[in-house]
N, C-alpha and C positions, 0 to 999 in steps of 0.2 A: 217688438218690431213686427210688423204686417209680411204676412208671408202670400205670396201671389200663387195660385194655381197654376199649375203645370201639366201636360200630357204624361207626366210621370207621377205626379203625386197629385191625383185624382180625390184625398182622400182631406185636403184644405179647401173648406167653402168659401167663399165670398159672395156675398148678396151686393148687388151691384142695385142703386136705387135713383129715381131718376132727380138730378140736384133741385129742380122746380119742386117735386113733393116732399121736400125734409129740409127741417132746420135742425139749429143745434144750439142747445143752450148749457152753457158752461157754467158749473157752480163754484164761488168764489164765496165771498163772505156776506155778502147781504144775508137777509132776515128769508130762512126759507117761504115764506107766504111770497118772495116776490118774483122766485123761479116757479112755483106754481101759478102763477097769476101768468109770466110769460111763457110758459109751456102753454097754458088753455089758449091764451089770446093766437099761438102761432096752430094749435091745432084745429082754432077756428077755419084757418086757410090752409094747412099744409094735410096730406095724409099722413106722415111721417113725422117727430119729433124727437131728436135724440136730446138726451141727458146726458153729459158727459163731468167727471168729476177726476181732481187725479189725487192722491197719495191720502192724507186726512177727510177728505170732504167727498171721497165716496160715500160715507156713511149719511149726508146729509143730502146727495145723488139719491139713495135709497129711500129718503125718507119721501124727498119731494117725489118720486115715481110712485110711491105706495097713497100720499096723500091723492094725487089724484087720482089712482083707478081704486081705493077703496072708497071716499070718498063720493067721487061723481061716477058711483056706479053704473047708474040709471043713465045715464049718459051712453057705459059700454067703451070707456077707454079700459082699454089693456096693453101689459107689457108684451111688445111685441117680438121682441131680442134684446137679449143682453148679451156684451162681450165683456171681455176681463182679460188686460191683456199689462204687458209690463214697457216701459220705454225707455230709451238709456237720455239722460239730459246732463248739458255739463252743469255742474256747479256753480257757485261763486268762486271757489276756490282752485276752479279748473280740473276737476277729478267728473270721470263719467259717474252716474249715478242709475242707479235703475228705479223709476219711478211706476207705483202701479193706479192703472186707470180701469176707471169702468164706463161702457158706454151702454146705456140702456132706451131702447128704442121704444115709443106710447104711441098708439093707431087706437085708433074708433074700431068698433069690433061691427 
């Protein structure tokens, strides 16, 4: 769960980012070559592109972030933030569940 800043607990960031410069693309099953293909295509127009993956298909989150900034280095993408955060989701069988996600943010350097 997303924990907000407080005057008391000064010590939880949140980078607040403007919604026009960021997309988000979400990894499911396709053939990673096609989140990399729409990660470039949305960095052609956004500052900002997150990656975001949840439970299994972090690791393939990871692959397509490292694909492009190793990759099209000459270009000068880099990870810009990563979070790693956990979320509670009901079930199918109606029981909370805690599910872990990663969201890894790509900007032009």
């Amino acid at each position: 769960m997303h924990q907000l800043p407080s005057p008391e607990n000064d010590s939880v960031k949140q980078t607040i980012h403007d919604p026009e410069e960021r997309d988000v693309i979400f990894i499911g099953t396709k053939p990673l070559l096609s989140y990399v293909a729409a990660t470039l295509t949305q960095l052609s127009t956004r500052r900002i592109v997150t990656i975001t993956a949840r439970g299994n298909r972090i690791t393939q989150a990871v692959d397509v972030s490292q694909m492009i900034v190793k990759r099209m280095n000459t270009v000068g993408y880099v990870v810009h933030d990563v979070r790693i955060l956990s979320v509670s989701l009901k079930s199918q069988d109606g029981r909370l569940r805690n599910v872990s996600t990663i969201e890894i943010d790509i900007t032009k350097n």
